[in-house]
N, C-alpha and C positions, 0 to 999 in steps of 0.2 A: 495729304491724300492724293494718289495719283488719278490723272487726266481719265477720264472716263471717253472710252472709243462712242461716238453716235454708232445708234443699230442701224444697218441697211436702211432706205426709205423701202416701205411695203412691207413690212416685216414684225411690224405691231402688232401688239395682240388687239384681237377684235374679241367682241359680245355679239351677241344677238340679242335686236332690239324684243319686247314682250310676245311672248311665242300663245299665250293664251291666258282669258279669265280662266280662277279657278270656282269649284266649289264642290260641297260634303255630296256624293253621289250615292253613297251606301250605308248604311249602319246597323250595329250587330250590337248585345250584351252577355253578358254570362253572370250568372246569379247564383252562390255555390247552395249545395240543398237544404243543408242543416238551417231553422230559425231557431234564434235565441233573442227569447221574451227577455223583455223586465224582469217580470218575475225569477228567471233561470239568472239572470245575471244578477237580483239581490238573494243572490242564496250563496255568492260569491264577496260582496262584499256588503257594507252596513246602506242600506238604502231603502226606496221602495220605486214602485211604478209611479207612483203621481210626482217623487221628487225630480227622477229622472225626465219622463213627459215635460214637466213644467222647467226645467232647467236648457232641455236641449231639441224637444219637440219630437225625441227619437219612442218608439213603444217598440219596434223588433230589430234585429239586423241579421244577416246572415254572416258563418263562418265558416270558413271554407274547411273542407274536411282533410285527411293527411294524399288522397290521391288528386285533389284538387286542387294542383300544385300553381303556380302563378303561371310557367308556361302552358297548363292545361287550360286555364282558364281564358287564357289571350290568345290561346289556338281558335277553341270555341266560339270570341266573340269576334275575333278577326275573320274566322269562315261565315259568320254569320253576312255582316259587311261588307264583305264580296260577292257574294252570294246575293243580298241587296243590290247592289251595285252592276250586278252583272260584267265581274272582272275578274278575268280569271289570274291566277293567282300571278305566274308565270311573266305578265305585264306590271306588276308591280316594280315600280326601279327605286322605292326605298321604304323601310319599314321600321317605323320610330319607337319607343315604347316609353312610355311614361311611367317612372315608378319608384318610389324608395323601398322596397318592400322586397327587393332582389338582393339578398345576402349573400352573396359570390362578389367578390373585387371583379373578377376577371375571370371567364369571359365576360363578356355583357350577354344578355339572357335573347336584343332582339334576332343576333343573328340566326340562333339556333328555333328562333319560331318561326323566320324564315322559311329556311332550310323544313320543316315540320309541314309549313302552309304549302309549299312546293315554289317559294319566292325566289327562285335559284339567281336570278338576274338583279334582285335586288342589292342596294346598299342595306348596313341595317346600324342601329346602334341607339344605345338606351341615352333617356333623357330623365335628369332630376332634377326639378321644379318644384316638389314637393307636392301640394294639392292642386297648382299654377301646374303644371306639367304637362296636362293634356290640352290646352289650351296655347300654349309656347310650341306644342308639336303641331296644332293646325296650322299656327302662322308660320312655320318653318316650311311644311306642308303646301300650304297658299304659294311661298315664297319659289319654293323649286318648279311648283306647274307655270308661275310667270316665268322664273326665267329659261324654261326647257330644258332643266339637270335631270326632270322624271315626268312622265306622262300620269304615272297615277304614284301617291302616296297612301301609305298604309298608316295611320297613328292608332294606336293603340295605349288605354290609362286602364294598369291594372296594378293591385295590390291587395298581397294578404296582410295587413297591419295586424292581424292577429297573432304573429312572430313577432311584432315587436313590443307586446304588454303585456304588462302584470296584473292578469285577471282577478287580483287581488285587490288594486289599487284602486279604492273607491273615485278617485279623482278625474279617474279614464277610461276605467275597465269597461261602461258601459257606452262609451262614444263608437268606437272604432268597428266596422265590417269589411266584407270582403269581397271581391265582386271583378269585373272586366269589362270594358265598354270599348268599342273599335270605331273607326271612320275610315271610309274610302275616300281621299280627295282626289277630282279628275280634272279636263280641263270643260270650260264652258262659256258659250259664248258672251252671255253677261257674266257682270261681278257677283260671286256665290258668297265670298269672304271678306268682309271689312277689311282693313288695316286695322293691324293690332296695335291695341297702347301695353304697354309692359312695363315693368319696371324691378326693383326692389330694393330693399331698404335692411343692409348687413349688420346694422349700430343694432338691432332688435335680433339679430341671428340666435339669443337662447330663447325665446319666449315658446317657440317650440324646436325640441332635440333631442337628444340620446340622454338618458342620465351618465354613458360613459362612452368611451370609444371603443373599437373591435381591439387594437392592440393591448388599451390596459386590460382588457380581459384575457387576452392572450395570456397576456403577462401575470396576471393574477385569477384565475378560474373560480379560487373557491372563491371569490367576492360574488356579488349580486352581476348577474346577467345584464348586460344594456336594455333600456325599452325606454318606449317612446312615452315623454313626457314634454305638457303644456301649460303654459300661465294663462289659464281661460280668460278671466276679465285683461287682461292686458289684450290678447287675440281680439278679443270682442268688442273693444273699443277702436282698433286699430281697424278691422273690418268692418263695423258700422259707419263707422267718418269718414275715413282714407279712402275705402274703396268706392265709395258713390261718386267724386268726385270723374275714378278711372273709368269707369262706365259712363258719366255722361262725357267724355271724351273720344270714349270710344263709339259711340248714336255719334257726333260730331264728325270724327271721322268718317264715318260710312253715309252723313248725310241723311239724317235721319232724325227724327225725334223718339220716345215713348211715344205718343200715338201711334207711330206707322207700327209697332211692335205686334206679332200675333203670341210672343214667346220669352218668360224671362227664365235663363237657365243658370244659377249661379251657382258657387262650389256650394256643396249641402253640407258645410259646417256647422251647423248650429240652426235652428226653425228663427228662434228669438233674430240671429242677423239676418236672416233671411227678411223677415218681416221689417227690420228695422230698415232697412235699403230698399224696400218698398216703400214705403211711406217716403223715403228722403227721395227718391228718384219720381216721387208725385206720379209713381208708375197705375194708370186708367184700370179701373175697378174691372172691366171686362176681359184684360191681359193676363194668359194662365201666367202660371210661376209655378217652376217646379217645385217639386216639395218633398219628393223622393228619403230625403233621408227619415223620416218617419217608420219607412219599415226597411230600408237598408243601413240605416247609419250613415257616420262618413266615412266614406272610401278612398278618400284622397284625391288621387288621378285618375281616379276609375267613376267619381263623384258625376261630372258634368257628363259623359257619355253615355253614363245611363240613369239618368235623369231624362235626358234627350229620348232615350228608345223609351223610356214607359211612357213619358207622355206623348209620343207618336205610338203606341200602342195602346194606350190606354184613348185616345182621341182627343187628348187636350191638346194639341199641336197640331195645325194643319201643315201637310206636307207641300214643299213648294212657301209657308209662309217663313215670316224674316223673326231670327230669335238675338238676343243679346246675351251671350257667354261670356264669363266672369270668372275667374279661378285666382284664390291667392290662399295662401299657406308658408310652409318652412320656408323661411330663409331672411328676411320676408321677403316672397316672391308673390309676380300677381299677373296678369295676361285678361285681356279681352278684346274679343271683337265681337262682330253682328254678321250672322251666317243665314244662307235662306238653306231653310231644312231640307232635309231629303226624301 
């Protein structure tokens, strides 16, 4: 290997030391019109309402209708969060979007809701994390207001998972909604955002997936369409145990216990894990918890953001108090930290 020349003295690249705390300044949803009962969903496959309630805690969800398209919907809840935030759009220097639910290879869908929001100065580019998604885009988020690459981040978790099921499939058809939740992160003079714990675990990568890939359907049309399918109790157990652990790591990280909690927002996969990860996090009987997927379903990445806006709208969350986010799904992927609300 030849002798490498030393660079100039003074000539180094430099950083700049932490330019500013961050934290969530704004937030926005979007909720598409259409509900679809229990009821409407067992007329579709072999079931009823009390199996479905008792199975997954869900009684309605919403689906998005055909002009209700995933960029419309992440227009909507990102102008809402700015608009919260009081940022105009134009200030924005990146804009994340969380989603699997965006069926285009290329382009990626955040530039052009940029471009739509008037983000002209923005970076943009989508993230898959799966139901983890919007939670991997805060701390990405957090991560640029430290180190001064953007003054405000736009994250946005939206998906119409309703593209990718077979409303036939008793096994799923009645999980999945559709929906858009947005965040403005700015900068601030205290810490607004924990440090995230993260992780994932690939050796479990089918337990949820496609039943096929885009190309073998390329390849073959007349076969069955791809859609999304899951190994419930295997999820279920993996979320009930695994993920309690990342959550009290994540109160650790930010120096905190469940007590100091005014807010527990975890992905609304399932009411049954929900509840199970209360109990194991001995999380204090007077600490709301969302619970949102009872009448939205799950929405993936779009889950923890608006879980957050109904119960800041509905008044179980005080604004200004400190919540713990939780997000794990496909891959398996999972993300958390502890945010003081907006």
């Amino acid at each position: 290997m030849p002798a490498q020349t030393p660079a100039p003295a003074g000539r180094g690249i430099t950083v700049p030391d932490l330019v500013s705390h961050a934290r969530i300044l704004g937030l926005g949803g979007y909720r598409p019109r259409r509900v679809i009962t229990n009821e409407e969903i067992c007329t579709w496959i072999d079931s009823t309402d009390e199996w479905i309630r008792t199975r997954s805690g869900i009684t309605e969800r919403r689906w998005a209708g055909s002009d209700e398209t995933l960029a419309f919907m992440s227009v909507q809840a990102a102008s809402a969060a700015l608009a919260d935030a009081g940022v105009d759009a134009a200030d924005i220097g990146c804009v994340i979007l969380a989603t699997v639910s965006h069926l285009e290879q290329t382009p990626a869908l955040a530039p052009q809701i940029a471009h739509q929001l008037g983000a002209v100065n923005a970076a943009a580019f989508d993230l898959s994390a799966g139901c983890a998604g919007f939670c991997h885009g805060v701390a990405l988020g957090r991560d640029m207001i430290h180190s001064g690459s953007a003054r405000y981040v736009l994250v946005i978790g939206a998906e119409r998972l309703t593209d990718l099921i077979d409303k036939n499939d008793r096994a799923t058809a009645f999980i999945p909604g559709d929906g858009a939740g947005a965040v403005v992160i700015g900068p601030s003079e205290q810490p607004g955002i924990g440090p995230v714990v993260w992780g994932a675990d690939g050796s479990q990568a089918g337990v949820i997936s496609q039943t096929r890939d885009w190309k073998s359907f390329a390849d073959d049309p007349s076969g069955p369409r791809p859609i999304w399918q899951m190994s419930g109790q295997q999820v279920f157990r993996w979320a009930s145990y695994e993920m309690v652990p990342v959550a009290q790591r994540a109160l650790q990280a930010a120096g905190i216990t469940v007590d100091d909690l005014d807010a527990f927002i975890p992905h609304q996969a399932n009411l049954r894990i929900i509840d199970a990860m209360v109990r194991a996090l001995k999380l204090p009987a007077d600490v709301p918890v969302a619970r949102d997927i009872a009448e939205a379903g799950n929405t993936s990445a779009a889950s923890v953001p608006l879980a957050m806006e109904r119960m800041r709208r509905d008044g179980q969350a005080p604004s200004g108090g400190t919540a713990l986010l939780i997000g794990f799904g496909a891959g398996l992927s999972y993300a958390a930290q502890v945010v003081t609300l907006p």
